[in-house]
N, C-alpha and C positions, 0 to 999 in steps of 0.2 A: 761607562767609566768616566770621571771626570779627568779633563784634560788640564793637565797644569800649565797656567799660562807661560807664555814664549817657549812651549816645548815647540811647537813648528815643526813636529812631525808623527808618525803615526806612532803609537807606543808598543815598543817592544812585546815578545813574545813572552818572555819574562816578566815585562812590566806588567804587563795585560793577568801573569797569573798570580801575580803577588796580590794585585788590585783586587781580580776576581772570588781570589781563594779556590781555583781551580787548577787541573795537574795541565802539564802542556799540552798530553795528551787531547785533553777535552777544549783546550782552546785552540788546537788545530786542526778537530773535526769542526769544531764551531768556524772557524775562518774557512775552512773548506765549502762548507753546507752555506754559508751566507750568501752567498749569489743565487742560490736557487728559490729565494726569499722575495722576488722582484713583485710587489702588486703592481696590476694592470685596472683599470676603470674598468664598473661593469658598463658605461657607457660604448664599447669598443666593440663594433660589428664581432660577428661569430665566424671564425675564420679569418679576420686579420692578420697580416704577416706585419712583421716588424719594418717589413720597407713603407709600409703604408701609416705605421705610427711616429708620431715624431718621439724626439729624446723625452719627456716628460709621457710618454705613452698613450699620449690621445691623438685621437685619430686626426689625420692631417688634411681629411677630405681629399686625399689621390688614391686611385683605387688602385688595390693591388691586383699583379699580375705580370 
């Protein structure tokens, strides 16, 4: 969605379905579902715990446990 300048914050529920052309319904399973959306590197040991990744998801080189 394009952001209108000096909005300075996230756009409504409403604004988000007028933009979209979508019912709220579907833009609140869509805001629901978005976090489950996270890519990880395929660079990232098999078994990696998130203590052992830093914030951007690559690995920190501490091993976890």
């Amino acid at each position: 969605m394009r952001r209108e300048p000096g909005l300075g914050r996230r756009p409504s529920r409403a604004e988000l379905t007028a933009e979209l052309h979508l019912t709220e319904e579907e833009v609140s399973e869509g805001q629901l579902a978005a976090p489950g959306y996270a890519a990880r590197s395929l660079d990232i040991p098999a078994g990696a715990d998130d203590a052992a990744l830093g914030q951007d998801g690559a690995a920190t080189g501490r091993a976890s446990g």
